[in-house]
DOFI-257883 format. One line per 8 residues: number of its first residue (from 1); for each residue x, y, z of C-alpha. Coordinates in pm, whole numbers, plus 50000, padded with zeros to 5 digits. Example, Ala and Ser with C-alpha at 12.3 -4.5 7.8 and 13.67 -1.06 7.14 Angstrom:
1	51230/49550/50780  51367/49894/50714
//
This chain:
1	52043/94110/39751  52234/94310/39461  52600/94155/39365  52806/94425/39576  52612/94280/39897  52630/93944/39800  53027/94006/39737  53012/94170/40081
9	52834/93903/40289  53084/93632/40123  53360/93835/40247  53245/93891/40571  53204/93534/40623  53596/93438/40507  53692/93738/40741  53495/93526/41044
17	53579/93194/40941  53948/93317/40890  53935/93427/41256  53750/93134/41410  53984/92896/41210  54279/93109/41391  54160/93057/41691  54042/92689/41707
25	54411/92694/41527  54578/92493/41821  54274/92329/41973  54197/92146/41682  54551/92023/41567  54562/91888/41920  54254/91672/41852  54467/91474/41613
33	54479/91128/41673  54799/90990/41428  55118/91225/41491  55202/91276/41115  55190/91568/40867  54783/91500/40785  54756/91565/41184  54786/91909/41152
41	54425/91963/41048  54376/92290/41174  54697/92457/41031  54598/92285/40712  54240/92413/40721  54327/92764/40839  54608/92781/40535  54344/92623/40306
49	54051/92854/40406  54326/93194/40414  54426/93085/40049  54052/93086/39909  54017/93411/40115  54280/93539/39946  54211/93498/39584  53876/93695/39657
57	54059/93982/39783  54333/94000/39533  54068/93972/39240  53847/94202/39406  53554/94059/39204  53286/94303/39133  52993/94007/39096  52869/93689/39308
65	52978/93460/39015  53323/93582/38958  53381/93621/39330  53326/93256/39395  53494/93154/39075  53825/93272/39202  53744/93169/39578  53694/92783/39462
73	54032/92822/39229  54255/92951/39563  54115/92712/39768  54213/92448/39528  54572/92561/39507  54576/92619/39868  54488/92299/39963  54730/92157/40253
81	54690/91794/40356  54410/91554/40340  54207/91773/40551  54262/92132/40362  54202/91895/40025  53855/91768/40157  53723/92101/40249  53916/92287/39910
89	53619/92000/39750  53363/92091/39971  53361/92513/39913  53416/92417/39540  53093/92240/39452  52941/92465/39708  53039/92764/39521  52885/92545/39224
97	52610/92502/39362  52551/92902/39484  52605/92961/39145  52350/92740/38944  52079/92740/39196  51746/92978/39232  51806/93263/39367  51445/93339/39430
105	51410/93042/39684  51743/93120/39958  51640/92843/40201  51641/92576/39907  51908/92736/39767  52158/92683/40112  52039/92316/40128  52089/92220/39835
113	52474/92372/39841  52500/92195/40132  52400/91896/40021  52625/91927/39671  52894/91989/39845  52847/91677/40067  52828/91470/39819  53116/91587/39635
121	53314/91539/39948  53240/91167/39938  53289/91116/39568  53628/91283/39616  53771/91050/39898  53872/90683/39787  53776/90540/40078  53557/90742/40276
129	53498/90643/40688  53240/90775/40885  53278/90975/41221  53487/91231/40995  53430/91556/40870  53217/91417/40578  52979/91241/40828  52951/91610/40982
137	52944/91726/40625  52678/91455/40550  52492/91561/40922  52451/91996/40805  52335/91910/40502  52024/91697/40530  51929/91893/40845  51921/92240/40596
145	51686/92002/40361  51464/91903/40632  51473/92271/40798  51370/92436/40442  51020/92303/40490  51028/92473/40835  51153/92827/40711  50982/93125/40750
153	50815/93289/40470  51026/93612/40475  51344/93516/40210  51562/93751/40372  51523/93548/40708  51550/93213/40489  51923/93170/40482  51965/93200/40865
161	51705/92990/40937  51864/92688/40702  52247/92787/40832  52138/92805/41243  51992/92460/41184  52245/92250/40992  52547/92393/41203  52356/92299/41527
169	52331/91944/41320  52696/91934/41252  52802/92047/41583  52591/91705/41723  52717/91525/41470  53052/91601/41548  52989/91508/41924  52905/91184/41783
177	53249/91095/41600  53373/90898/41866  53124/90640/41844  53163/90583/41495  53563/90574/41532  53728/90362/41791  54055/90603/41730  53865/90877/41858
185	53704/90695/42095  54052/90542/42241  54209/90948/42229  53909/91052/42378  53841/91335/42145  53612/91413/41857  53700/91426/41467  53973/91742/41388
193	53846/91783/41068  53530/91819/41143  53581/92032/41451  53717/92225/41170  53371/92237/40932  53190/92355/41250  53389/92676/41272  53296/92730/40922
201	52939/92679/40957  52901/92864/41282  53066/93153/41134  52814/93094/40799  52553/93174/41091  52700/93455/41262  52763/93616/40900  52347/93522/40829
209	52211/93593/41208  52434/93821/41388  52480/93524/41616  52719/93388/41740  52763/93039/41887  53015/92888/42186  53151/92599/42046  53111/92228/42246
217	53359/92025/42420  53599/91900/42200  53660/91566/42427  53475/91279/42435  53495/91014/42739  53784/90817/42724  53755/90442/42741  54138/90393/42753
225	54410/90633/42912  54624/90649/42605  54664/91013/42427  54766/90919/42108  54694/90614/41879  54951/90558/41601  54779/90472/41254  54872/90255/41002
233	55104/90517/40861  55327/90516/41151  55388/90128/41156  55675/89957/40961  55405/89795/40692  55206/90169/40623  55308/90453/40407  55631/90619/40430
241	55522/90930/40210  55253/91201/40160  55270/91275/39860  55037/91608/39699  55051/91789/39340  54843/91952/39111  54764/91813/38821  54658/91962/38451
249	54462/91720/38325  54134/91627/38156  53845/91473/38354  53876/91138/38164  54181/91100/38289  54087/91119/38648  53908/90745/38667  54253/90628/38565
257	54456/90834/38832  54268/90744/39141  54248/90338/39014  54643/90378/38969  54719/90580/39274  54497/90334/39504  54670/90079/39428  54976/90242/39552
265	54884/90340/39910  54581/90496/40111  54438/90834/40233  54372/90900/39819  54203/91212/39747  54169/91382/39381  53978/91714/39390  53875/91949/39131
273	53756/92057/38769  53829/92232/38468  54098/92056/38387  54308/92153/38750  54339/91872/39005  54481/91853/39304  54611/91507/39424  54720/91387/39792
281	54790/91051/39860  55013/90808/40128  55253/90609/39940  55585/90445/39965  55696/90491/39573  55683/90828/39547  55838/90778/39204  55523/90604/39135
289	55290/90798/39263  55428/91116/39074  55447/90911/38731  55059/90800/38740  55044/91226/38723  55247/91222/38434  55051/90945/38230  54764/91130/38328
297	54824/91491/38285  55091/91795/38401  55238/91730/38760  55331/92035/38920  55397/92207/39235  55503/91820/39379  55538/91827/39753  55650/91478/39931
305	55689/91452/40320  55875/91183/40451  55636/91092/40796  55944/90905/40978  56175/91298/40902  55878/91491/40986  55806/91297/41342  56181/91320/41373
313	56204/91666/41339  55900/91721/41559  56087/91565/41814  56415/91687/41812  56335/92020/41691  56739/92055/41572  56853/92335/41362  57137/92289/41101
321	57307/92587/40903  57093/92861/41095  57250/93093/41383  57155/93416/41612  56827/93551/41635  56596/93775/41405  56265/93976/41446  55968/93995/41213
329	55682/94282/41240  55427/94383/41076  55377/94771/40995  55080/94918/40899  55245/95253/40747  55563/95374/40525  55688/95511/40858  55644/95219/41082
337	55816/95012/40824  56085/95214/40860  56119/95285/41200  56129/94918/41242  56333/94869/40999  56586/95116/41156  56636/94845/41426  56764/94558/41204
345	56392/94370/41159  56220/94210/40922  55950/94422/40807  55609/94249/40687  55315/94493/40551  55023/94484/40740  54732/94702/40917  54395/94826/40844
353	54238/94703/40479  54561/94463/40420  54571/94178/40647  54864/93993/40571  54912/93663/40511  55086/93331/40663  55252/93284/40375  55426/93634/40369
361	55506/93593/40720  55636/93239/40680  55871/93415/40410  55976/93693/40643  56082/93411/40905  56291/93182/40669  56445/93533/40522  56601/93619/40858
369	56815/93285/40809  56806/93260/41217  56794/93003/41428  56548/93181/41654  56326/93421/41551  56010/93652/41776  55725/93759/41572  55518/94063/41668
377	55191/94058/41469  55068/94429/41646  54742/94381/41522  54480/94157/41660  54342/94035/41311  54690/93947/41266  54779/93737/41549  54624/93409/41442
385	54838/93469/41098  55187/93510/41296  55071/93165/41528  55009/92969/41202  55320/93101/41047  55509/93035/41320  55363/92693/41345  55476/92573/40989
393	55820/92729/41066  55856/92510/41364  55833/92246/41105  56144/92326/40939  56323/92331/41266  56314/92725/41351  56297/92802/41688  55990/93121/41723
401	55779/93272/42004  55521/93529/41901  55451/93771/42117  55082/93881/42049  55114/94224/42038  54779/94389/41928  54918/94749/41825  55215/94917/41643
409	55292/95077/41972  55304/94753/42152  55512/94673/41899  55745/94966/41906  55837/94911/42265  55909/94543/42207  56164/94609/41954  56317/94911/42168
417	56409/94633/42445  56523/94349/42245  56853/94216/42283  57004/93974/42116  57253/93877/42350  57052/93738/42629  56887/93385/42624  56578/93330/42386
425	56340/93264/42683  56495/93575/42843  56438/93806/42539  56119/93676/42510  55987/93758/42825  56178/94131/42861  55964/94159/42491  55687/94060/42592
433	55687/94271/42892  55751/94590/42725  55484/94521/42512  55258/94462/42800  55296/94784/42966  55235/94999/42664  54884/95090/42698  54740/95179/42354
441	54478/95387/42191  54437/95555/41866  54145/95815/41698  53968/95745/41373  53667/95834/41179  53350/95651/41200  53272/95482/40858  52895/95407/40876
449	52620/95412/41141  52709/95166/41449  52725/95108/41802  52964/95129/42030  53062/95132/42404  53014/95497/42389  52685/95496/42206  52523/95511/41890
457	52800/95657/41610  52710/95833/41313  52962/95807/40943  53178/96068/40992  53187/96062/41378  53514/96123/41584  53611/95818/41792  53848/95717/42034
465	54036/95386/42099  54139/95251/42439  54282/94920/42443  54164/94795/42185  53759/94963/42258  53550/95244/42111  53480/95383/42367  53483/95824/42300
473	53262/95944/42052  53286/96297/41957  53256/96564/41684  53603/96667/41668  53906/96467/41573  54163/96725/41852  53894/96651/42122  53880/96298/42099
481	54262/96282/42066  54289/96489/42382  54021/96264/42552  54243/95958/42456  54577/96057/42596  54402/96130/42930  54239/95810/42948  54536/95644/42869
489	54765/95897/43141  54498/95802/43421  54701/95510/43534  54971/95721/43548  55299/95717/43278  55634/95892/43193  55633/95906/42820  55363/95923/42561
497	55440/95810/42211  55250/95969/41893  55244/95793/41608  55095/96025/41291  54912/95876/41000  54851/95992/40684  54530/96153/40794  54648/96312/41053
505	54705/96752/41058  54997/96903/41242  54730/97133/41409  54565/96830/41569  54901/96675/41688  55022/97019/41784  54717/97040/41991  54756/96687/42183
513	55174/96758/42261  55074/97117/42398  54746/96995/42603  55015/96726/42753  55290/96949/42813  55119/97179/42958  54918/96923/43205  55134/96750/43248
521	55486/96849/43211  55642/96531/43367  55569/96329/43106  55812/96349/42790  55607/96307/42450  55792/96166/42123  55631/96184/41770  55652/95967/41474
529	55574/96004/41132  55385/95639/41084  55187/95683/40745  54936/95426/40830  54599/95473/40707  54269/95536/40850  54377/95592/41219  54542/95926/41201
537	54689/95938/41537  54826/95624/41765  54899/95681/42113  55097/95499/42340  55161/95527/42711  55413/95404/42914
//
């Protein structure tokens, strides 16, 4: 494969894994088995795994080596909790190990990652248990050894081979967590974390194979009827603190740190290289823990959660010096941004080619200063982002709903029904509503050769969107526009909304408003100027 493909396939599989992370988002924080900041392994993971993402598309790398230089760094200083620290480790030495092995032998090359990064995993954790996300870890990794003897000759077909097998060993490995942990077995559910490592290696395979897998049950039979069993850290002798940082140090420093901070507490984890570490660890002297940093190195970007506040606030979910009500969007165009700005919202830039990320939305949320706040995402990439946004603002003791609206039209009629002086729940639902019976389409250009629901495309093909589908192929841009407002009008509708991107001619949107007025005259058409790119006409009809 030549570096721009290589670059390409790594990217595809964040853009999967970002998306099956989102997804599982919920499901596997609910797997957690102690109620404490750690427990939310899948926000941590997803905010982990979008941070490595992230540093690959802001350096936009034009090599292999560079590309997963920068990925290992942001995963590093993305890491969230012990979970997101663990797997920062485990794509680190992976990425080492991409880097220094043969090329010329793929198979071998993916197993012996694997297996790197395994082992790096372990050496990491001060204390390592099985029937976590390193015994899954352990699991993928000598099933891709053993399945490299077993690959087929062709080296293109290599990789998938070696991926397809060790994710089907990690997902029956992680079916197997509960009899290696009697917390699991008690909650009846398998490990979160390494629920978590399966989504990344089943998206590994769907980037490799095309294919893409279901995932198991995430229960496991329970033995006792109790939900939830309290750890160590919630009982009057554990740890009252988690306490992370990064840490500039040098590597002969590090035997030091992790003797000093075990002896403080438990859940110890020191990841990294390079002289950049980053540190988690349960303690009840933070003041301690954060010193043994400073004898060793640079402590910086020091984050300490106090378990009993953060179960409290959990709980309670009070609000101090917030009031009213605020909405965040995301826009996808200089026009949208300002037509939603026009109605006193938060405006977060999104759409085609710039996902946004949790962290900007997070920002967006806390910038409204409200003490309840609706988030419309109006993308479907983009969803996941807003839920894990909203998630770690519910942590801070913000009240938010998002209402996953998958188009800036959706969006548009939200916001036009929004009312800040009904109830939350009421607003929320009148929001959501609106949004509902928008039904959306849009017209773009075909980029490259692919299928769709209307048929083989060619680059430079005319399609049309219907909720969400390809499913009008044509030669001409004003055709396929035409053929999208009267799929759209065909369950009926009084107005049509036009939404004109910076593609877009004033011939072909002249040509849609006449074909509709002329039609059908009963229906009142509004135009916008959105400036988003690469759709250069949305529709909307309601």
């Amino acid at each position: 494969m030549s570096k721009s493909v290589e670059v390409a396939l790594l990217l595809r599989w964040c853009d999967l894994t970002l998306t099956g992370l989102g997804e599982a988002r919920e499901e596997i924080d609910a797997l957690n088995v102690y109620p404490v900041p750690d427990g939310d392994t899948g926000t941590n993971l997803y905010l982990t795994f979008e941070a490595a993402r992230q540093a690959v598309v802001d350096a936009d790398p034009g090599s292999l080596g560079s590309a997963l230089t920068v990925f290992a760094r942001g995963a590093l200083l993305g890491a969230r909790g012990n979970s997101g620290v663990i797997l920062s480790q485990l794509m680190r030495a992976g990425a080492d190990g991409l880097l220094r092995g043969d090329p010329a032998k793929p198979g071998q090359l993916l197993a012996d990652t694997l297996t790197l990064a395994a082992d790096a995993a372990y050496e990491a954790v001060a204390q390592p248990v099985e029937g976590t996300m390193l015994t899954v870890a352990r699991a993928a990794a000598d099933a891709a050894q053993e399945a490299v003897g077993r690959a087929p000759e062709d080296l293109t077909a290599q990789m998938g081979f070696v991926v397809r097998e060790a994710a089907e060993a990690a997902r029956q490995a992680l079916q197997r967590t509960p009899e290696q942990l009697e917390v699991l077995a008690l909650a009846g559910v398998v490990d979160a974390g390494g629920r978590g490592l399966c989504v990344l290696l089943d998206c590994a395979e769907e980037a490799f194979t095309g294919v893409r897998r279901a995932p198991r049950p995430s229960s496991a039979p329970r033995l006792l009827p109790t939900p939830v069993v309290p750890g160590a850290d919630l009982s009057p002798d554990g740890p009252g603190y988690e306490v992370m940082y990064l840490l500039d140090a040098d590597v002969s420093a590090v035997a030091t740190l992790r003797q000093r901070l075990a002896g403080l507490g438990d859940s110890l984890v020191v990841v990294g290289g390079d002289g950049l570490w980053n540190v988690h660890v349960h303690v009840d002297d933070v003041g301690a823990a954060v010193e043994a940093g400073i004898e060793a190195g640079r402590p910086h970007r020091v984050r300490v959660t106090h378990f009993a506040d953060q179960i409290s606030r959990a709980r309670t979910a009070k609000v101090a010096a917030r009031e009213g009500r605020g909405v965040v969007v995301v826009a996808a165009g200089e026009g949208l941004e300002a037509l939603f700005a026009s109605t006193d919202t938060v405006v977060v830039r999104g759409g085609p080619g710039r996902r946004c990320s949790t962290g900007e939305i997070l920002a967006a949320i806390r910038s409204t200063a409200c003490a309840e706040v609706v988030v419309l995402p109006n993308d479907a990439d983009t969803v996941a982002v807003a839920e894990a946004a909203a998630s770690a603002a519910r942590d801070e003791s913000v009240r938010v709903a998002v209402i996953p609206t998958r188009a800036q039209v959706q969006g548009l009629a939200a916001v036009a029904v929004h009312d800040p002086g009904r109830s939350f729940d009421d607003d929320v639902v009148q929001m959501t509503s609106a949004a509902g019976h928008m039904r959306q389409g849009a017209v773009t250009i075909a980029a490259r050769d692919a299928m769709t629901m209307a048929g083989p495309c060619r680059a430079g093909d005319a399609l049309g969107v219907v909720e969400g589908d390809f499913m009008i192929l044509g030669s001409s841009l004003d055709q396929v526009a035409v053929e999208v407002v009267e799929r759209l009008l065909s369950g009926g509708g009084e107005m049509i909304t036009l939404v004109r991107g910076t593609e877009a001619t004033e011939a072909m949107v002249s040509h849609v408003e006449s074909h509709v007025r002329r039609t059908r005259p009963e229906v009142d058409v509004v135009v916008y100027d959105g400036g988003q790119e690469r759709y250069p006409l949305l529709v909307g009809v309601e």
